[in-house]
C-alpha positions as CSV (number, residue, x, y, z in Angstrom):
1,X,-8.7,-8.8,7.4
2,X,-9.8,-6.0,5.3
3,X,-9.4,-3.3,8.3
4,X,-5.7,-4.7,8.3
5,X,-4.9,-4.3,4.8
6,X,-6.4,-1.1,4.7
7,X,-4.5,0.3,8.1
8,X,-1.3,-0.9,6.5
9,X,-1.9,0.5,3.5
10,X,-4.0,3.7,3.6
11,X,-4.5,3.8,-0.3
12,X,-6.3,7.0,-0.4
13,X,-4.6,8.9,1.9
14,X,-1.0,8.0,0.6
15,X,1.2,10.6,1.1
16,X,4.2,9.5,-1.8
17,X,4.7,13.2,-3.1
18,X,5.3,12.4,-6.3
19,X,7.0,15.5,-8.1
20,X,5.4,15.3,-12.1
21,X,7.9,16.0,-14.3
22,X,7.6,19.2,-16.7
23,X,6.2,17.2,-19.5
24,X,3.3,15.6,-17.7
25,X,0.9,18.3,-17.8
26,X,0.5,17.6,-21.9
27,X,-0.8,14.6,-21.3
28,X,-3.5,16.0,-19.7
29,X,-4.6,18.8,-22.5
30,X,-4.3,15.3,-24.8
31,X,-6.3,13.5,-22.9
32,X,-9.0,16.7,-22.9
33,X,-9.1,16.5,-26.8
34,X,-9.6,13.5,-26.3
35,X,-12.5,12.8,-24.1
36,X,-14.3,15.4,-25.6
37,X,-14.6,13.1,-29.0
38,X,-14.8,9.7,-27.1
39,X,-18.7,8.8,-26.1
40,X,-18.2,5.6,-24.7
41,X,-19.7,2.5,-25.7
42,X,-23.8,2.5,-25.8
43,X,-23.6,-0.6,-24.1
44,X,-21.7,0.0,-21.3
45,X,-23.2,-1.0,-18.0
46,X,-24.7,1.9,-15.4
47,X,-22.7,1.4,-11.9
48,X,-23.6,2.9,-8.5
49,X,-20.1,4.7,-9.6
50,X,-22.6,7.0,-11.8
51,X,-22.7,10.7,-11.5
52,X,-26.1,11.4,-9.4
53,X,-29.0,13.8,-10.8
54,X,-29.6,17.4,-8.9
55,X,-32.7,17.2,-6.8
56,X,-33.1,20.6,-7.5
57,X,-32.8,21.5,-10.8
58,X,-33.9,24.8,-11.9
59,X,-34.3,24.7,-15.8
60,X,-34.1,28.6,-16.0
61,X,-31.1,28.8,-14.2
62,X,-32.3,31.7,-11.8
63,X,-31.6,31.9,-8.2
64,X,-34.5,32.8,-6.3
65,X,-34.4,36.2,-3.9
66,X,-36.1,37.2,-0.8
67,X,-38.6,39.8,-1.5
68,X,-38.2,41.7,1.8
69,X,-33.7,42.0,1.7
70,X,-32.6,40.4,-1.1
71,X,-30.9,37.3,0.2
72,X,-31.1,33.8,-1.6
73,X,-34.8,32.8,-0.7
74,X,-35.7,29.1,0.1
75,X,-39.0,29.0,-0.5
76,X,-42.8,30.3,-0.2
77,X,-43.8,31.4,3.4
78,X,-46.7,33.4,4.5
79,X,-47.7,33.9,1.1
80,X,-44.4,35.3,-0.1
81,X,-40.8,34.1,-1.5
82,X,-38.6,34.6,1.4
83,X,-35.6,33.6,2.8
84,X,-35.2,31.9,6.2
85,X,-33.8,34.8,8.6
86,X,-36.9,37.0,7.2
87,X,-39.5,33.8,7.6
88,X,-38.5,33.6,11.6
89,X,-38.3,37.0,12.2
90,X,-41.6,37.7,10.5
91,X,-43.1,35.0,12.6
92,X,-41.6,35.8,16.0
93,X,-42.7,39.3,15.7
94,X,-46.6,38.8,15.0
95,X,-47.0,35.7,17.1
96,X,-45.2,37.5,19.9
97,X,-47.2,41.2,19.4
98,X,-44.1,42.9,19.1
99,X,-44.0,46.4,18.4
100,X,-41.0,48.6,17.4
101,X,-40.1,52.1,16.5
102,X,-37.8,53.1,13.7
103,X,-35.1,55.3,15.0
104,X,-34.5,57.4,11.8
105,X,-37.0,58.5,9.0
106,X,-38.8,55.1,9.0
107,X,-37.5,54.5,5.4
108,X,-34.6,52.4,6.1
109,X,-33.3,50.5,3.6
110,X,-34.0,46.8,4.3
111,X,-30.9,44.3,2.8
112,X,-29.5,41.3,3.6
113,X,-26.7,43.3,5.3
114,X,-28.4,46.0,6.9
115,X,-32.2,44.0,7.7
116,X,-30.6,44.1,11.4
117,X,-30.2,47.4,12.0
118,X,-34.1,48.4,11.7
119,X,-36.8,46.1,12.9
120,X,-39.2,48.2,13.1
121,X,-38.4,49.0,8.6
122,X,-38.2,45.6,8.5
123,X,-41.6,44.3,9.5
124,X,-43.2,47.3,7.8
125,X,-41.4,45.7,4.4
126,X,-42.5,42.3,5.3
127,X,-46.2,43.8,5.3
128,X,-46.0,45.9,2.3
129,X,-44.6,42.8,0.4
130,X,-47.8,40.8,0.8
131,X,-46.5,38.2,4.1
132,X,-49.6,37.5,5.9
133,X,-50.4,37.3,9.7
134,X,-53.4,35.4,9.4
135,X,-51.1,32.5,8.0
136,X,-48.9,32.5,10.8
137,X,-50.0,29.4,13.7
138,X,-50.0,29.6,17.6
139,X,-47.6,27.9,19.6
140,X,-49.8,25.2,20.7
141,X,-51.0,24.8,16.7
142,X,-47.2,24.5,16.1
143,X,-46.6,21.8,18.6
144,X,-49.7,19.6,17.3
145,X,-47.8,19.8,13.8
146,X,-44.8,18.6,15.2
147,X,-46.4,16.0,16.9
148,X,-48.6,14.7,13.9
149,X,-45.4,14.5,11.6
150,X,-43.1,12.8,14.1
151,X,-45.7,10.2,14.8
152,X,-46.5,9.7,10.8
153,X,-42.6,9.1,9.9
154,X,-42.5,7.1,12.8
155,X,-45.6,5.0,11.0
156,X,-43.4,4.5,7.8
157,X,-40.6,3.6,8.8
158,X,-42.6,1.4,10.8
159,X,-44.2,-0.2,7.9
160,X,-40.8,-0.4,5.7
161,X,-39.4,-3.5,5.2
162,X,-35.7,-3.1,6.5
163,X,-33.3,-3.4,3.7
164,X,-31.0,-6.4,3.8
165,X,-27.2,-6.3,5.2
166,X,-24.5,-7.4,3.0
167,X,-23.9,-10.7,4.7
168,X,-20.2,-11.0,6.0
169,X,-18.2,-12.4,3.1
170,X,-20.2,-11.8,0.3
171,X,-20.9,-9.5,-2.7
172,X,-23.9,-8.2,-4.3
173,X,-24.8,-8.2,-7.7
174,X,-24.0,-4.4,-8.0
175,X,-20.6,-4.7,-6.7
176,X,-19.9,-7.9,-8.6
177,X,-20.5,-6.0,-11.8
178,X,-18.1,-3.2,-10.5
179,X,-15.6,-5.7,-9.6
180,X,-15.9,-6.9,-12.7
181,X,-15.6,-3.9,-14.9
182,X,-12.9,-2.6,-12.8
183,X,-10.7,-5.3,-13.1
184,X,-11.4,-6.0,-16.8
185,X,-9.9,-2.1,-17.0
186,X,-6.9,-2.7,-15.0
187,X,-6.0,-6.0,-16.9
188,X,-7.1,-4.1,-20.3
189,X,-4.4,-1.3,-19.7
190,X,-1.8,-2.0,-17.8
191,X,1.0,-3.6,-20.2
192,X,3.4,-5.9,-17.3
193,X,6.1,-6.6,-20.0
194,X,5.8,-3.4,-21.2
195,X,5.3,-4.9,-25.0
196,X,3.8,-2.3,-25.9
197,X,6.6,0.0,-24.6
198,X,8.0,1.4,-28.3
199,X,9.5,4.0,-29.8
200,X,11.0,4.9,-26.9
201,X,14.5,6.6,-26.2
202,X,16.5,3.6,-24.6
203,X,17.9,3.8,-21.5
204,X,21.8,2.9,-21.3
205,X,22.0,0.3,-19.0
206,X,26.1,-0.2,-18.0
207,X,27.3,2.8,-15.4
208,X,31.2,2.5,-15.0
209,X,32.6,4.7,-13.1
210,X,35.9,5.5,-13.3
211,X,38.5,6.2,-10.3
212,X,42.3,6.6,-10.8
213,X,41.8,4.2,-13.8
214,X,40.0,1.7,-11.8
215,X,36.8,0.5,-12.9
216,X,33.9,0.1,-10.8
217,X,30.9,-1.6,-12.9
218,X,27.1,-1.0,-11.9
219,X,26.3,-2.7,-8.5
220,X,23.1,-4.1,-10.3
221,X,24.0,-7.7,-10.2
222,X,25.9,-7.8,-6.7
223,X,24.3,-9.7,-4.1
224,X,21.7,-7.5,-1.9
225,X,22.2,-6.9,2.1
226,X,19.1,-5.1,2.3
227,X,16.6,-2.4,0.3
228,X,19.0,0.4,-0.2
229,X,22.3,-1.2,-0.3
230,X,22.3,-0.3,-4.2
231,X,21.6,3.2,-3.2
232,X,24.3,3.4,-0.8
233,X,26.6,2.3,-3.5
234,X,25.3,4.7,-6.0
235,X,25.1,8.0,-3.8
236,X,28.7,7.4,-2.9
237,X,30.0,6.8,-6.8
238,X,27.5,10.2,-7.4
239,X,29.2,12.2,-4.3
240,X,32.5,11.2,-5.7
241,X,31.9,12.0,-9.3
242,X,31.0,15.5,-8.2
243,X,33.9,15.7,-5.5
244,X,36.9,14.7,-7.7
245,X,37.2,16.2,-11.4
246,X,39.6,12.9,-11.9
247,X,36.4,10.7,-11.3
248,X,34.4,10.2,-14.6
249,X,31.1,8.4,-16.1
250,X,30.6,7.4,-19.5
251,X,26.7,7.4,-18.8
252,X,25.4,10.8,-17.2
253,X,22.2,12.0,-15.8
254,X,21.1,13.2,-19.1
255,X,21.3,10.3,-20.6
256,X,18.8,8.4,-18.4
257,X,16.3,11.0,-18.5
258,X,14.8,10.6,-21.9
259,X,13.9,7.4,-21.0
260,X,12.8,7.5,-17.9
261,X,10.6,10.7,-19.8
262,X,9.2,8.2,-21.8
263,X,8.6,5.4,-19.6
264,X,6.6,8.0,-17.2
265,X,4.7,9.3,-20.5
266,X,3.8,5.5,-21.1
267,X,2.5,4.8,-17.6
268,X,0.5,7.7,-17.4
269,X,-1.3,6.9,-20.8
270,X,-2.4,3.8,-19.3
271,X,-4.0,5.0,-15.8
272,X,-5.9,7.6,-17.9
273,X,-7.5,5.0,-20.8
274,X,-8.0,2.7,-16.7
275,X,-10.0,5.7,-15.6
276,X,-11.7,6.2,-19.3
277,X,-13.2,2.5,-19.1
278,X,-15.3,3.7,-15.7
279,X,-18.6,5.3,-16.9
280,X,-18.7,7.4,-14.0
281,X,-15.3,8.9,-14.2
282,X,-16.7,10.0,-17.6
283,X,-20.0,11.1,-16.5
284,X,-17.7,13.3,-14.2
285,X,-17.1,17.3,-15.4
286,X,-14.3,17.5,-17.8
287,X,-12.0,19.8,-15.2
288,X,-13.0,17.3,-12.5
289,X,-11.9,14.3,-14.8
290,X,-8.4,16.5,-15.6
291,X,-7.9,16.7,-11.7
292,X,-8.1,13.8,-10.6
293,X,-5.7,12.0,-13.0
294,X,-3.5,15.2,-12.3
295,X,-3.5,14.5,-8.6
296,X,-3.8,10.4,-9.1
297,X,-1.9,9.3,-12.4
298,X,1.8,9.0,-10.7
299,X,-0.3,6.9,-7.7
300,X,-2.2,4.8,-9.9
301,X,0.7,4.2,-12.0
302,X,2.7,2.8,-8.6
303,X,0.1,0.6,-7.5
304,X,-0.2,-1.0,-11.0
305,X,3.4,-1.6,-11.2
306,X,3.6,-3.4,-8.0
307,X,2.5,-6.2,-9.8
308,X,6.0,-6.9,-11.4
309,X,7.9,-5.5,-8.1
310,X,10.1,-8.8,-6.6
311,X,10.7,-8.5,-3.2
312,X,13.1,-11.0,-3.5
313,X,15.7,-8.7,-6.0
314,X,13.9,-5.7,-5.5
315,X,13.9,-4.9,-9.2
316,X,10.8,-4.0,-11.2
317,X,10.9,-7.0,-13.7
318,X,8.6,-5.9,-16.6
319,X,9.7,-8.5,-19.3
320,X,13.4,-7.0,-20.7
321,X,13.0,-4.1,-18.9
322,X,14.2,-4.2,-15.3
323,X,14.6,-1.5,-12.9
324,X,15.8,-0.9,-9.5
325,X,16.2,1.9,-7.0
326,X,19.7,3.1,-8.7
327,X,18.1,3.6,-11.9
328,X,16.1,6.4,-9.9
329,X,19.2,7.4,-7.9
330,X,21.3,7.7,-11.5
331,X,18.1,9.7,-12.7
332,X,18.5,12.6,-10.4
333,X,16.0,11.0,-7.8
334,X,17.0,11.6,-4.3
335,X,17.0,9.3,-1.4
336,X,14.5,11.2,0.4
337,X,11.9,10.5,-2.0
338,X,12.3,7.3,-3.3
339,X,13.2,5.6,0.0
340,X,9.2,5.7,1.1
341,X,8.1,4.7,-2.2
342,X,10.1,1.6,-2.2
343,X,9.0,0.8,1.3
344,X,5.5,1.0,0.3
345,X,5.9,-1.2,-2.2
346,X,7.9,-3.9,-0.6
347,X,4.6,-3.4,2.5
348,X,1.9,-3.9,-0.4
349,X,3.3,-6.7,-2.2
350,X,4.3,-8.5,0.9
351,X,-0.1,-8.7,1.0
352,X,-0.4,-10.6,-2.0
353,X,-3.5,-8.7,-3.7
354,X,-5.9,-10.2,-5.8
355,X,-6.1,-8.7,-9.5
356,X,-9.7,-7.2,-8.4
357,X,-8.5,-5.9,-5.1
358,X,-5.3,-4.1,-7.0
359,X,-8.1,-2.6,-9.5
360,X,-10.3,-1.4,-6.6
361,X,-7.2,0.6,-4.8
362,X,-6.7,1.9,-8.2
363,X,-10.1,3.6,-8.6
364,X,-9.6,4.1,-4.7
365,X,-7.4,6.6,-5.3
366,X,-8.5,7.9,-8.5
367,X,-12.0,8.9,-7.2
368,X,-10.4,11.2,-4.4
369,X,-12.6,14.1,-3.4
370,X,-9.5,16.3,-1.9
371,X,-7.9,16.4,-5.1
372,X,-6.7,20.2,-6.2
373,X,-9.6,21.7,-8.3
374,X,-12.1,19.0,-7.7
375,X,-16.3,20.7,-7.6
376,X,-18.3,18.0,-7.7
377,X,-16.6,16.7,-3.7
378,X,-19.8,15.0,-2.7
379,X,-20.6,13.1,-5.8
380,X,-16.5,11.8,-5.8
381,X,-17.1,10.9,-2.5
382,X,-19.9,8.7,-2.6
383,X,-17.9,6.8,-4.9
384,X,-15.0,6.5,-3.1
385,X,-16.9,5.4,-0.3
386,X,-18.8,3.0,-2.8
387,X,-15.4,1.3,-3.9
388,X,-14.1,0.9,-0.6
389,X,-17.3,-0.5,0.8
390,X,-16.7,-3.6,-1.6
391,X,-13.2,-3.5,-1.4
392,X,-13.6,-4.9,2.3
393,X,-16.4,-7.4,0.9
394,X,-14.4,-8.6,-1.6
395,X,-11.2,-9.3,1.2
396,X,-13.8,-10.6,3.7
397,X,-14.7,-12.9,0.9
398,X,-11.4,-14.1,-0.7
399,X,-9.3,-14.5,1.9
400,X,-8.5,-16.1,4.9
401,X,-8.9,-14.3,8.5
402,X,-6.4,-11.4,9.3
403,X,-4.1,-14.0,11.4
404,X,-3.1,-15.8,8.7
405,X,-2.9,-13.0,6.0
């Protein structure tokens, strides 16, 4: 059930294009300030969403050098810091008696650009850096090695208890607290009514449109034939306003977008307290934090508000406020855009989510690894791989088999 859900509904790699409006980006630099006072609550529970530790932590800072050209050494061999080129060649050359002749003044400059062009400069440095032969094994020594360590992992992993499988259908603890916490966040911030909506520029809700002194009124109450038939209405009232100078509207463009302004200010606030509530979105660089809720927020903010979408009207009923397509039309939305947004939430609501499975696809799509200026990809992407993981436990668990769903 879960591999149908999420082949209908790819969360992470939705492909919406969601253009941010010119005032978004502020909400970003506030949410910066922000974050950098907020320290989250001491007892907040550790996740497997947590940022990992560096294996290799260097508490000086300083990256290491080959001693014979210069590249980024990994390591001690043969008695000296080298890199890996300089380690094989070193070894191939003594073990194999090679001999070679320098072609120029046997002072060739040995770097990691030129170590190529002058073996014979090149071993000489190796030498005269302190790499020694009598460290180097024979073939059959090398082989013995090989054999000895293969047959000791083979031992241990031998003696190591296998961990256990998630059983079909079920959850562990760790992912029952991150169900938890995840959905507590969703339910925490997102505002369905939109109560909390205030001090906001309100939107003018009657279009008439005027033709020849006939009045049309807005289409928002006329029976439905289908998803777009609003739209239809609209775009042809639009084409005609621009068309004839005798067609007028007492309710413009401009007059919609302060509120719409507002409303999009509103939903972005809430995906970014969502993502605040996850302690390892917070453990999570600052600029990494900033893009992903630049590339995420307008995605989030959809999947949240799928909640209130009725399939049956097609409106987004959030208390008093209700919205359709037209409002978006009326907006300066085009067709184009809006029409696959519509049609993916008509497809996801038609699956009947569980408040915990909306809240996973949220942080689904927050914790994205392709996102624009994202460094830490790796550490993002365990995560991601983390949430989906239980998101298909949790379906396997909660509902019925794919038939029926």
């Amino acid at each position: 059930m879960s591999r149908q859900v999420l082949s209908h509904m790819n969360v992470v790699d939705l492909d919406l294009h969601i253009t941010q409006p010119d005032w978004i980006p502020t909400m970003y630099s506030l949410f910066e300030d922000d974050s950098s006072r907020s320290t989250g609550s001491p007892n907040t529970p550790t996740l497997s969403l947590k940022a990992s530790e560096s294996e290799d932590y260097d508490p000086d800072g300083e990256e290491k050098l080959c001693s014979v050209c210069g590249d980024k050494a990994n390591g001690y061999h043969f008695h000296v810091l080298t890199c890996e080129g300089c380690k094989g060649f070193f070894r191939r050359s003594v073990s194999k008696g090679l001999h070679f002749t320098c072609p120029f003044t046997r002072t060739c400059a040995i770097t990691k650009a030129k170590r190529r062009r002058c073996q014979a400069c090149r071993l000489q440095k190796c030498l005269s850096v302190g790499m020694r032969k009598d460290m180097i094994m024979s073939e059959q020594a090398l082989a013995q090695r090989r054999a000895l360590r293969s047959r000791k992992k083979h031992e241990r992993l031998s003696r190591r208890e296998p961990e256990p499988e998630p059983v079909m259908g079920s959850l562990t603890e760790e992912q029952m607290k991150l169900v938890s916490l995840l959905t507590e966040a969703h339910l925490k911030h997102f505002d369905p009514t939109l109560s909390n909506f205030k001090h906001y520029r309100p939107q003018p809700r009657m279009h008439l449109f005027v033709y020849n002194n006939y009045t049309i009124p807005s289409p928002t109450g006329l029976p439905r034939s289908g998803l777009f038939s609003d739209l239809s209405l609209a775009e042809t009232n639009h084409k005609d306003l621009l068309a004839n100078p005798q067609l007028t509207s007492n309710s413009s463009t401009d007059d919609d977008l302060p509120h719409f302004a507002d409303l999009s200010t509103y939903m972005i606030q809430q995906v970014i307290q969502f993502a605040k509530e996850i302690p390892a979105f917070r453990a999570l660089p600052m600029e990494d934090q900033i893009s992903l809720l630049k590339g995420s927020s307008m995605e989030v903010a959809h999947i949240q508000f799928n909640r209130v979408y009725n399939t049956e009207t097609n409106l987004f009923e959030c208390g008093k406020h209700k919205f359709s397509i037209r409002d978006g039309v009326i907006t300066g939305f085009q067709e184009m855009y809006l029409e696959p947004v519509m049609k993916f939430q008509l497809m996801l609501r038609k699956l009947n989510l569980h408040e915990a499975e909306y809240a996973l696809i949220e942080a689904l799509c927050l914790f994205a690894p392709d996102r624009s200026g994202v460094v830490e990809h790796d550490i993002i992407d365990k995560m991601q791989e983390n949430l989906a993981l239980t998101l298909k436990c949790h379906m396997d668990l909660h509902h019925p088999p794919p038939e029926s769903r």
